[in-house]
C-alpha angles and dihedrals in degrees: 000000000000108000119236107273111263102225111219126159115230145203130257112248120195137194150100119277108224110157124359106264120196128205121214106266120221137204126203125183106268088172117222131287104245089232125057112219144154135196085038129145120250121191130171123231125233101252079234095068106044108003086272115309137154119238112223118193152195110309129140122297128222088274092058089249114137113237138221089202127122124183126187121211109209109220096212098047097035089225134124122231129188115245125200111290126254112256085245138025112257134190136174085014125132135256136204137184111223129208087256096066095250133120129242122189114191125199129329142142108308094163139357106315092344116123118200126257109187124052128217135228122225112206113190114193083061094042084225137122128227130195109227123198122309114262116217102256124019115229149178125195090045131113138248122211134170116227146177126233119213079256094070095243122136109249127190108214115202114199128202118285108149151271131253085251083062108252128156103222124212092183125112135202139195136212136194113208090193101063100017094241139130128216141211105250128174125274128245123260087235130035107238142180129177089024119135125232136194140185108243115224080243095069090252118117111230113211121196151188112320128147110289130208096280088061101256139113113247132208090211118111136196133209124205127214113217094179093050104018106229138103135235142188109279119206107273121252115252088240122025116243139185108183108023125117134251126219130187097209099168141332086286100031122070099155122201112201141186123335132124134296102197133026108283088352123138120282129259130255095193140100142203135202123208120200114205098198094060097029082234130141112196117185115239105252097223117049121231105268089242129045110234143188121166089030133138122241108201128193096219090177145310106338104351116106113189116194107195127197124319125143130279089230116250082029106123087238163338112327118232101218139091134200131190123215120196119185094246097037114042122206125346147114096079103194128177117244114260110228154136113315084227089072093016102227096311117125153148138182078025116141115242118185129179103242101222129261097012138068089263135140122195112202121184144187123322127143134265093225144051110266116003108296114179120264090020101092118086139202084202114133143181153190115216140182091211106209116250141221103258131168118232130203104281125238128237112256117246096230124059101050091218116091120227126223111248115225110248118250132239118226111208120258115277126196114225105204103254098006108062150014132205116231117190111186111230111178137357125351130340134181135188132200107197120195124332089338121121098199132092137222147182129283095209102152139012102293124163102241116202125246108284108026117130132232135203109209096169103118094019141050125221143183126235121204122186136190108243118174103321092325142066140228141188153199141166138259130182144146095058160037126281149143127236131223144167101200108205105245087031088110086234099313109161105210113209095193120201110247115221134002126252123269099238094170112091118215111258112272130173100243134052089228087052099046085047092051085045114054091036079052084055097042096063096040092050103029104121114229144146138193130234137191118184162056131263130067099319127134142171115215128193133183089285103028161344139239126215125199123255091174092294149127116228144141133236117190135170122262138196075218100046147285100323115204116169114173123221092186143019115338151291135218103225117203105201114200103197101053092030093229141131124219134174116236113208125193122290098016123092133217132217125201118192133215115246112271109262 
């Protein structure tokens, strides 16, 4: 079963590619699940809510039977632990990871041509499963995506798949995890199973290709509109696919790989990227070097896609290799697949997952073989540093005898922990002032910006990403002008500091009315403020106080009245100076901290 993408945002990365390079792969134990299984959901947990772990569910076993089952592999010990099990057995379900830190898995197959209606929430820090409320049609082949409302509140969208008639769906349904209820959303324009789906950076869901109700894979696609439910035409793939994967790599960069372009047909080799500033799909000029369906398509890092196994359709089996793709780079890196030495490294409808902070893949379980023949599923795991495209220093030609200039290469940007920051423009327009300077100029690619630069995001949105320990971590600010910084004894902590105070003075008028009209008229146009979207150790801080992220969006903006922070999702913890309190600011409620009496 394809995981639930694992949305990251990622660095730009720049230079020419010259010659193939290839990094050293390397394999570390991962030990085996206790439970072999295949066409399971993997879904990797935030390091906040278990230490850092990756949730493993349901799937078939080596005898074919669907399982209730759930383990749990702990990144720090390098062991597997049973969880509760789920109330039914599931297979070929979805799985998504919610701002919460939960787990919910939709729909499956629970028995024999019964498809599951109610999904179940997994709650890690309990160890424990929970039904939610029943959704209208049960369905496999569909997709599971997290969302956010113009309301601010986390949505889960459930699009088509089909039914055990069979019937392909269009219909959609919504669920709030906050309040266990579904909700009517609107359908689809075409009925589709075995299609992919991913969050934008933009806050949209892109749908694409899948198998629609005359039997064959489509190259249409769809986009959702949270904010304002409704769907319209997306731009067409260049190739239809059922049965490919779909990876947001970074704001420019959605790639659609592999799948398959007829029923029962070979699979592709090839791979598209869709770019959701322009609405524009472009075809990757150089194919993957092996053609792949059922595989995994993992976000390493910024920048750095991995696909893992599959099967090239018609094939009598998994493949045993893996290849990375970077925006700048293109395909390379081709590794074979560690394993057990029972199925050699071979494997499809297997669960991958990026082991946080590291270079590391995690691939489990899968089978060797299509279906679930016996024998051919394994427990087997593994950690793995993937190779990646890089571009080495180019050679001088041998004829002719002149040597050429190489051009110089660009390393991608890299955060230093209190000295700089990596902004990554993601939409719109974006400016930076670095140091004493009063001018301006233009973000136009990932650069690491040093500590105190200032950034206009008022007609753009971009994305910060700061060194913390050995790792990273991200978020996103727009709507506003601020300045960044990374004090030394903060812990980590990234300070997106408000630019500017309001202009709380209205120009002289001749009447009172006119004077009122006026300075509330001022007050909108000059108030500071800035939006952010994230989790981590980041915080805005105002005159009167500051707001630190508990996995949250939320906006802080200077007032004549005081430092303003209202929270759309999740919550904030709000320092306020001047009552030197804390208080914890939960969605949809607002804070006010007020300046010191004069």
């Amino acid at each position: 079963m394809r995981s639930a993408p694992i949305r990251l945002l990622l660095m730009a990365t720049c230079g020419l590619l010259l010659v193939a390079g290839l990094a050293v792969a390397a394999v570390s134990p991962a030990g085996n699940m206790g439970t072999p299984r295949t066409q399971a959901s993997t879904t990797a947990l935030p390091a906040g809510a278990t230490t850092g772990s990756v949730l493993v569910a349901g799937g078939f076993d080596a005898t074919g039977a669907p399982l209730a089952t759930a383990e749990r592999y702990d990144v720090a010990t390098r062991t597997w632990s049973a969880t509760g099990p789920m109330a039914v057995v599931r297979t070929q379900h979805r799985a998504v990871l919610l701002p919460t830190g939960g787990v919910l898995v939709v729909g499956g197959e629970t028995i024999r041509n019964t498809y599951g209606r109610t999904p179940e929430l997994y709650e890690p820090t309990r160890n424990t499963w929970t039904p939610g409320a029943t959704m209208v049609t049960g369905r496999i082949g569909h997709t599971a995506n997290v969302v956010t409302n113009a309301a601010g509140a986390t949505e889960v969208v459930v699009t088509g798949g089909r039914t055990p008639t069979p019937a392909t769906l269009n219909s959609v349904e919504t669920y709030r995890p906050a309040t266990n209820v579904w909700i009517t959303t609107p359908s689809m324009k075409e009925g589709r199973t075995g299609h992919a789906a991913v969050t934008l950076p933009d806050g949209r869901l892109l749908v694409t290709g899948g198998i629609n109700g005359n039997g064959g894979p489509v190259a249409s696609t769809e986009i959702y509109n949270p904010a304002a439910p409704g769907w319209t035409d997306g731009p067409p793939m260049a190739s239809p696919r059922a049965g490919h994967t779909l990876s947001v790599v970074d704001g420019t960069h959605v790639l659609a790989t592999g799948g398959v372009a007829t029923p029962g047909g070979p699979a592709l080799a090839t791979a598209e990227s869709f770019d959701p500033t322009t609405n524009t799909w472009t075809p990757v000029a150089t194919p993957m070097a092996v053609a792949r369906t059922g595989h995994e398509a993992t976000v390493v890092r910024p920048g750095w896609v991995v696909v893992t196994g599959g099967t090239n359709a018609g094939a009598p089996g998994g493949l045993d290799s893996a290849e990375s793709w970077t925006p700048t780079n293109g395909w390379g890196g081709l590794d074979n697949l560690p394993g057990s030495s029972s199925i050699g490294g071979a494997r499809m409808n297997h669960g991958a997952a990026a082991i946080p902070q590291s270079d590391e893949v995690l691939v489990v379980g899968g089978g060797l073989l299509p279906g679930n023949a016996l024998g051919t599923v394994t427990a087997s795991a593994a950690r793995w540093t993937p190779d990646r495209p890089v571009t080495p220093t180019p050679t001088a030609p041998v004829s002719p005898p002149v040597i050429p200039v190489p051009t110089p290469l660009q390393a991608p940007p890299v955060p230093v922990q209190n000295r700089s920051i990596v902004a990554v423009p993601v939409s719109g327009d974006v400016f930076v002032r670095i140091g004493k300077t009063d001018e301006y100029r233009e973000l136009e690619t990932g650069e690491a910006l040093p500590v105190g630069t200032v950034l206009d995001t008022s007609d753009g949105r971009v994305q910060l990403v700061s060194a913390i320990g050995r790792g990273q971590q991200s978020a996103w600010f727009w709507g506003g002008t601020f300045s960044i910084n990374q004090p030394k004894g903060s812990a980590g902590y990234v300070e997106v500091r408000l630019f500017g105070r309001p202009t709380c003075k209205a120009p002289k008028t001749k009447t009172t009315a006119k004077r009122s009209a006026a300075q509330k008229k001022t007050k909108r146009k000059k108030r500071p403020r800035a939006w952010g979207d994230g989790k981590g150790k980041f915080r805005t801080k105002g005159v009167n106080s500051t707001a630190s992220v508990r996995g949250t969006k939320w906006l802080v903006e200077e007032r004549c009245s005081g430092t303003f922070t209202r929270v759309a999702r999740g919550s904030v913890s709000v320092r306020d100076f001047t009552k030197r309190k804390t208080v914890i600011v939960r969605a949809p409620k607002s804070y006010l901290a007020r300046p010191r009496a004069k």
